[in-house]
Residue, then its C-alpha position, 0 to 999 in steps of 0.5 A: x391771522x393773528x393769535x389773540x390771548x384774550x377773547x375777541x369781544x374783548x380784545x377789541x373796544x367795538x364790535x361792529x356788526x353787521x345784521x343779515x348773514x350775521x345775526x339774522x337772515x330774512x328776518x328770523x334770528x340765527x340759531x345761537x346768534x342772539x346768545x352770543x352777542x348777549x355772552x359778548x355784552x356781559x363779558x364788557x363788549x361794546x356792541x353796534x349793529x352797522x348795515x347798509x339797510x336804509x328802509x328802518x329807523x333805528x328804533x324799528x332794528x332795535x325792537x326787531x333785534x330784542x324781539x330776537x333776544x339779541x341785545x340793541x337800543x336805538x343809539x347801538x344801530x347805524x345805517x348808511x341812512x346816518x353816514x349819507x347824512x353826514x356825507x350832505x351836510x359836511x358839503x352843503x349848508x345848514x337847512x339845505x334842502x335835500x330830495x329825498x327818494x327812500x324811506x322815513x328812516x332817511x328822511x329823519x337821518x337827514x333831517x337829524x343832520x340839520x338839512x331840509x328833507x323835500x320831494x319836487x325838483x320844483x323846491x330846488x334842492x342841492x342835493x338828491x340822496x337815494x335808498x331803498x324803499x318799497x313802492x318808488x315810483x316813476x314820479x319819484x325817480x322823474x323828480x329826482x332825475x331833474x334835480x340832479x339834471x339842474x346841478x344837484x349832488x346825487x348820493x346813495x345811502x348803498x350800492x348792493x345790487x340786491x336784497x337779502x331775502x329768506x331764500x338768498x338774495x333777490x333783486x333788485x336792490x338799491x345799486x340796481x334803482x340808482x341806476x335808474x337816475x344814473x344812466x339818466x342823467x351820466x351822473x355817477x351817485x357817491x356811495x356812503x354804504x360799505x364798503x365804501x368810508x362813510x359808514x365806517x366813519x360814521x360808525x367810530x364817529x357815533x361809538x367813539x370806537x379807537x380800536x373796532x373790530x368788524x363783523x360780517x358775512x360778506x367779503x365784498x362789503x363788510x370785509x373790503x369795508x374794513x380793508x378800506x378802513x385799515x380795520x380789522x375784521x371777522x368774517x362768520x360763515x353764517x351768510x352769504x360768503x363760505x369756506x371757498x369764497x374766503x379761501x379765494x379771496x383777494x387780498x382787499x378782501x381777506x378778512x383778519x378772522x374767520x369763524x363758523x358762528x359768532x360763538x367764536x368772538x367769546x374765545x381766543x382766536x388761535x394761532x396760525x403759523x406760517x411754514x419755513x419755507x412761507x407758502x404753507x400754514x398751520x393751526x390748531x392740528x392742520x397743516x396746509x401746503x402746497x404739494x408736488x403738484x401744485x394743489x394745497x393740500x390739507x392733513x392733520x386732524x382737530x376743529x375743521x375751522x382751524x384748517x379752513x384758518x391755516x388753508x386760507x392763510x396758505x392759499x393767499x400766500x400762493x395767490x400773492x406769489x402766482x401774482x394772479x386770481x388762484x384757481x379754484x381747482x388748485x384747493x378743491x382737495x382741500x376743502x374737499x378734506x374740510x368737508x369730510x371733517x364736517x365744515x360746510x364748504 
């Protein structure tokens, strides 16, 4: 984890953050959340809200974010509704016709891009692209499935099998409906949603971003999407992945940063230095390695964020030389030790 002098809303030209988990969950703002982002934008970041939510206009996330205090205009909010767009009308000709199962907010998102939104098999589209929306119906999914059937591209604006709900996630989401099509027709949908390219590409394309940083709180979706973009990124605490799953994870999921809240995007992001012999870490007072029995161990004092950084950064390096999954049981202790100091493991 690189040491940065600066802090990270400036040391980066865009910020691209993810929504729930990160600035609100089901809905109602994290606590500080909005404040932070408003601190980021005074201190010169640059802000776009990026998610895989295909069932707002742009316009509808931008006022539920001011609603919560957190600085957006419609143009700072991108959706996998924007990047499937891009994706049909970089392969099809201008006009085309697209079926559209999903919400307005994809209808507009395709028809900004220049293509012809419509809902029968029966008009012939080229393509048929999915999100998520209350209440689609079995016709909905009949007509998609014969387009596709008959020859058209079939795109998904995002595969996450389910919802972020105010309890967790629910299902099912719209990975789980495109399956619907899918096993109908043996056509496997193109994603455009992280963590997959489009988005992300969609993303530098509409801020002019040349150095972004990512911002979320899941490791198989924002942090992979970041990975698979060759982009830095920061994971917050604040939502569905935790001290453990980041302690754990594998290397096209490990995340550049990691904060508790997004207070830790307006301070510099302290070192962590790697031991002698490379198969331990230190940061800020912690020092993590791997004892006589085979488990991490974690001792020092300081911010237990600090020691979750120098774990993390001691655990992938023994998971990269085992050259397989690190057992869980192997930095129990360990986080076991976090907790003690106040981390919420």
């Amino acid at each position: 984890m690189p040491e940065t002098s600066e802090s990270l809303a400036v040391a980066y030209d865009v910020l691209l953050l993810d929504l729930d988990g990160v600035v609100y969950l089901g809905g109602t703002a994290i606590p500080g959340a909005p404040e932070a982002l408003r601190k980021a934008k005074e201190a010169g970041a640059h802000l776009a809200y990026v998610t895989n939510n295909a069932s707002r206009t742009p316009a509808a996330v931008a006022a539920l974010l001011a609603g919560m205090g957190a600085p957006a205009e419609p143009g700072d909010v991108i959706t996998s509704c924007h990047a499937a767009a891009r994706l049909l009308a970089d392969q099809l000709p201008p006009k085309s016709k697209v079926l559209v199962i999903g919400s307005t907010a994809l209808r507009l998102a395709i028809r900004e891009r220049g293509l012809t939104p419509v809902s029968t098999a029966a008009e012939s589209p080229l393509a048929v692209v999915q999100g998520f929306a209350p209440g689609i119906d079995y016709g909905t999914f009949r007509e998609g499935g014969n387009a596709v059937r008959a020859g058209a591209v079939f795109v998904g604006t995002n595969a996450d099998s389910t919802l972020p709900g105010p309890h967790g996630t629910q299902p099912p989401g719209n990975g789980s409906l495109l399956q619907v099509i899918a096993y109908a027709t043996g056509v496997t949908p193109t994603i455009a949603g992280k963590p997959q390219p489009p988005l992300h590409r969609e993303s530098v394309i509409r801020t002019g971003a040349r150095r972004p940083l990512v911002v979320g709180d899941r490791l198989d979706t924002d942090i992979e999407a970041a990975y698979n973009a060759d982009t830095d990124s920061f994971l917050v605490l604040t939502g569905v992945d935790n001290p453990r799953s980041a302690v754990l994870a594998p290397p096209h999921r490990r995340p550049t940063y990691i904060g508790e809240t997004l207070d830790a995007l307006l301070e510099p992001y302290p070192g962590v230095t790697r031991t002698a012999d490379g198969a331990g870490a230190s940061c800020g007072g912690w020092t993590a390695a791997v004892a006589g029995d085979g488990q991490l161990a974690l001792t020092g004092a300081g911010r237990p964020i600090d020691g979750l950084r120098a774990l993390a950064t001691a655990a992938w390096a023994a998971h990269d030389a085992s050259g397989g999954a690190l057992s869980p049981d192997r930095v129990s202790a360990a986080l076991n030790t976090l907790a003690a100091a106040g981390l919420r493991i």
